[in-house]
C-alpha positions, 0 to 999 in steps of 0.5 A: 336324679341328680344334675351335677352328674360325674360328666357335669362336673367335667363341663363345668370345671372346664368353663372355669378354667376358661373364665380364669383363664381370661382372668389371669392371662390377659395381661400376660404376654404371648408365650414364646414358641420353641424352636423347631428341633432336628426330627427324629425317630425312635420305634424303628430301632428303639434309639433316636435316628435320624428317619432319612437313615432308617430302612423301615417304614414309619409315620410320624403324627406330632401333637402340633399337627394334630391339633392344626387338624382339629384331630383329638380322637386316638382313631381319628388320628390313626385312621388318616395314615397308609396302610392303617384301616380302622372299622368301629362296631358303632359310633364314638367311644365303640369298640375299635379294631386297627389292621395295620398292613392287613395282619389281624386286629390282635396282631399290631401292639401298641406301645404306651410310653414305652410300655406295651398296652396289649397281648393276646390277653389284653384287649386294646379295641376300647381304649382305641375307640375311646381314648383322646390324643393330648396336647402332649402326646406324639403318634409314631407308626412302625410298618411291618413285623418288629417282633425284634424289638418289642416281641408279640403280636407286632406282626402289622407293625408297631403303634407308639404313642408317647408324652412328650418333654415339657420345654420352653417357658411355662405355658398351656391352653384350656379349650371347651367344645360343644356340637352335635349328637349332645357333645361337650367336651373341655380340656386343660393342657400345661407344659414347660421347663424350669431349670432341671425340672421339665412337666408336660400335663393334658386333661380332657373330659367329655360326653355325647349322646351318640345317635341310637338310643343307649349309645351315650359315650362320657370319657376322661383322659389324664396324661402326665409326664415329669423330668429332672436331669439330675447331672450331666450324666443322669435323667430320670422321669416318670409317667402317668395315663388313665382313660375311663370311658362309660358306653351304652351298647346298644349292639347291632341295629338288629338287635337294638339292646336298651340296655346294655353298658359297658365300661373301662378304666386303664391306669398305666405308669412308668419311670425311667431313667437314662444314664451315660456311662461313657462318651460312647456308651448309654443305657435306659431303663423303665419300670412300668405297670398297667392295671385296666378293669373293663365291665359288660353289664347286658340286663336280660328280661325275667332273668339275672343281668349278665356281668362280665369283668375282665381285669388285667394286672402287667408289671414289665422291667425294660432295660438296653444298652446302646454303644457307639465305640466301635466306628460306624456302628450302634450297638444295642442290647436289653431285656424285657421282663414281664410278668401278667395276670388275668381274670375273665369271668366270661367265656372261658372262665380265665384266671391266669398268670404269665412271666415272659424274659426277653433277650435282644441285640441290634447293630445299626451300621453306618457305610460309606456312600450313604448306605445304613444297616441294621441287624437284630435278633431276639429270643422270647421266653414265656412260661405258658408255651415255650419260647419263640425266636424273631430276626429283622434286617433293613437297608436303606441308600441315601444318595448323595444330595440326600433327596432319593432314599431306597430302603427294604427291610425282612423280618419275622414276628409272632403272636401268642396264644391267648389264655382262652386259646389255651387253658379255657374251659367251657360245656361247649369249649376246650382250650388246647395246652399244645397251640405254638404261636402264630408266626408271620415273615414280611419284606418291604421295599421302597422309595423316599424322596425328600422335598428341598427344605423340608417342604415334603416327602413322597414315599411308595412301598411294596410289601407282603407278610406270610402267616403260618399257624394262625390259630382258628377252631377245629372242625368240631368248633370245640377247640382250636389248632395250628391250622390256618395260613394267610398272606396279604401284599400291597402297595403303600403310597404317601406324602407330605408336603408344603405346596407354598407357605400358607398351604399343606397336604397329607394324603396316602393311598393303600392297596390291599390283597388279603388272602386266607390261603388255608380256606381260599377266600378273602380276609374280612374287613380288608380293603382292596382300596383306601384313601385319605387326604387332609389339605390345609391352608392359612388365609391370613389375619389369624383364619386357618381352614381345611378340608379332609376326605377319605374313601374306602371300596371293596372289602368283605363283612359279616352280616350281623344278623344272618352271619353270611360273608356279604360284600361291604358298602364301599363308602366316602366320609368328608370333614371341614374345619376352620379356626380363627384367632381372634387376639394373640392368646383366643382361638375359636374353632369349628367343624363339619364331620361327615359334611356329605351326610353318608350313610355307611356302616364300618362294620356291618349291622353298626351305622356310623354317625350322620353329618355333625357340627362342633365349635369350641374356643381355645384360650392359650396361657 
């Protein structure tokens, strides 16, 4: 066998660009950091706005703070926000599902770079529970029905991950990290601005063994973005992200498959431009496309090895104006159009093509007394099932020493029907050509309130979302329908805060009530009760450490093995990090993950990984 395997290759690259690293930069002086900028927000309305005006719930993770938090997994990043519950089928590298708001797995859309990763056809479970957050890359989470906005299957609500500009002086770090479960991972990270011209790059590379025999994990993440000002009136730029990930699937630990593996590849791309027209008149376009290919390879005893493939092509024009002539107001308008196609050689046996024309406008209006609006709608056109029609409407009162913001916000959202749901075909399965989209209304209201100086906020939302004509089998189980309702509410509680100088807190609580109202029983894997905390503290002479906790109780699950509702385990995962800068450019790192060795499972028949340690050093150029 050959020892300079694919994941070798990654490890020892990594050490050399260590080694050189060392080499090169020891002589250099420290690079510059940027100032800190004025925050802003833009999944809320699709423009840049300032957050304390904006009537919607968003949380904002910046590669900066992930890193101080040692967070370098998309889940592990996504899994410390309210209202954002996320249950893998097993250790790392495992399929994922996200049920933002309590709304369904395949009900919150992600958005990559400005460029939808998921539909009804497109899965998103594995690039969650796989993929890494780079050092460019910044988190925003949108609450609530946005299907305004973005279209299907943002009902939960809207998850944007974006590479940032490159700015500032030319610089980047390397770092290499090995631990427990046989981990080792390295990563590259370079960024910067030189005259027109601005780059921001991340590599990461790694492997685990994971615990169970057959769960090995080896993954690469590339991330790349490029822009030029061409004049004072053009910008333009580009993207690049790849995943690949290769998981042996050992499947529930009833079942214990030795052999089973399944891997995927996610090419997406973009390039953009932004142009301003007038003063008061902008527009941005981006022409994106997405070619992912996943592959379950399951070797059956005395008998073929059962291979599924599933590959997933999407070419998407995205184009808005935005106008600001008219004295308090903003106002936006655009397309999408998108065009799909799908091959699924297992159940269902799909091979199909969609085309979707998208049409939306939106006022942001700005009154007196510190009072901000929007209004929008959109029309959505698809050639598969009809079209379907989506409206959104927030609020949201600054008072006058801009400490106390009131916001509430009323939208509608919907789902399409998968191809399967549709057209697939089976001995034991028909689809159905007459479905209509799953549809959903939601409202939230809440509070804000801002800690002087930027020290902090403290936020509480009360929110509820109706479902109607969710899709689910007929009674025969041959087919599906229009046939169910469904309706979660709750409570989101969340803060931010520098409690002095040296020290930081995140934490959040959620409370759930997630109804399936058609069958009169509680929607699986929904939470009654979440809560996530991460503390931080800077002790001087370049030591940094903290200590992260999260706690989950009373929800439903599936019995892997007998297919019974049971009540799941409620359980409690704590994790401790540390760092210490030894010289202005090397930091050495390390971690505990689930210091109080918890045995627990996400999702029931999958056991989640033991107590873990990991350390790292990080070079910085």
């Amino acid at each position: 066998m050959n020892p300079f395997t694919a994941s070798s290759r990654v490890y020892l690259a990594a050490a050399c660009l260590i080694a050189n690293a060392l080499r090169v930069a020891a002589q250099t002086p420290a690079p510059t950091v940027p100032a800190q900028l004025d925050p802003y927000v833009t999944t809320a309305t699709r423009t840049a706005a300032d957050p304390k005006t904006v009537g919607s719930v968003v949380d904002v993770l910046s590669a900066a703070e992930m890193a101080r938090r040692q967070v370098t997994t998309l889940n592990g990043a996504l899994g410390g926000n309210a209202g954002t519950p996320l249950f893998a089928s097993g250790a790392m590298g495992a399929t994922t599902s996200l049920f933002l708001r309590g709304a369904n797995s395949n009900q919150t859309l992600f958005l990559v770079d400005g460029l939808r990763l998921n539909d009804p056809n497109t899965d998103y479970a594995v690039f969650l529970g796989g993929s890494c957050v780079s050092a460019c890359d910044s988190l925003e989470i949108a609450h609530g029905p946005q299907s305004t906005l973005y279209g299907g299957e943002a009902i939960g609500g809207v998850v944007s991950l974006r590479a940032e500009r490159g700015s500032g002086p030319a610089g980047g770090r390397t770092s290499f990290e090995a631990g427990s479960f046989g981990t080792v991972q390295g990563a590259l990270h370079a960024q910067g601005e030189r005259g027109a011209t601005a780059w921001n790059f991340s590599g990461q590379g790694g492997h685990t063994d994971n615990e169970r025999d057959n769960n090995a994990f080896d993954s690469a993440n590339v991330t790349l973005r490029l822009d030029r000002t061409v004049s004072e009136r053009i910008a333009i730029g580009g993207t690049l992200r790849w995943f690949h990930g290769v998981y042996g699937d050992p499947g529930d630990r009833y079942t214990n498959d030795p052999d089973n593996q399944s891997r995927e590849s996610n090419l997406l791309t973009t390039a953009f431009a932004t142009v301003t027209l007038a003063p008061d008149w902008s527009a941005h376009v981006l022409l994106g496309g997405q070619d992912r290919r996943f592959v379950s390879e399951n070797p059956r005893a005395g008998r073929a090895t059962q291979v599924t493939v599933v590959k997933n092509r999407r070419g998407v024009l995205d184009a808005q104006t935005s106008y600001r002539g008219v004295e308090r107001h903003r106002l936006t308008a655009g397309l999408t159009a998108e065009a799909n196609h799908t091959r699924n050689t297992g159940f269902g046996d799909i091979n199909r093509k969609q085309t979707l024309l998208a049409l939306f406008a939106q006022d942001e209006m700005t009154l007196a007394h510190g009072v901000a609006l929007t209004a929008g709608l959109r029309n959505d056109d698809f050639d598969t099932f009809g079209r379907a029609t989506t409206g959104r409407a927030t609020a949201a009162w600054l008072t006058a020493n801009r400490a106390l913001k009131l916001r509430s916000s009323y939208g509608t959202a919907f789902r399409s029907p998968s191809f399967l749901d549709l057209y697939g075909q089976s001995a034991f399965y028909v689809g159905n050509p007459n479905l209509r989209p799953e549809r959903a209304r939601g409202w939230d209201a809440g509070a804000d309130y801002y800690f002087a100086q930027r020290r902090g906020t403290l936020s509480a939302t009360w929110f509820e979302t109706d479902f109607t004509n969710l899709i689910a089998s007929t009674p025969s189980f041959r087919s599906v329908e229009n046939i169910q309702r469904a309706r979660t509410r709750g409570a989101e509680v969340s803060a931010t805060a520098s409690l002095r100088p040296a020290l930081e807190l995140r934490a959040n609580y959620t409370y759930l009530e997630a109804q399936n109202l058609t069958a009169g029983t509680r929607l699986l894997r929904r939470p009654r009760h979440r809560v996530g905390a991460d503390l931080r503290h800077d002790f001087g002479r370049g030591v940094t450490g903290g200590i992260g906790a999260s706690f989950v109780a009373q929800r439903e699950d599936v019995h892997a093995r007998t297919f019974r509702t049971v009540d799941g385990e409620d359980y409690s995962v704590v994790r401790v990090y540390g760092a210490w800068r030894i010289a202005p450019r090397l930091t050495l790192k390390a971690r505990l993950e689930n210091l109080l060795d918890e045995s627990f499972e996400e999702v029931n028949g999958y056991p989640a990984l033991g107590r873990g340690g990991f350390a790292g050093v990080e070079w910085s150029f």
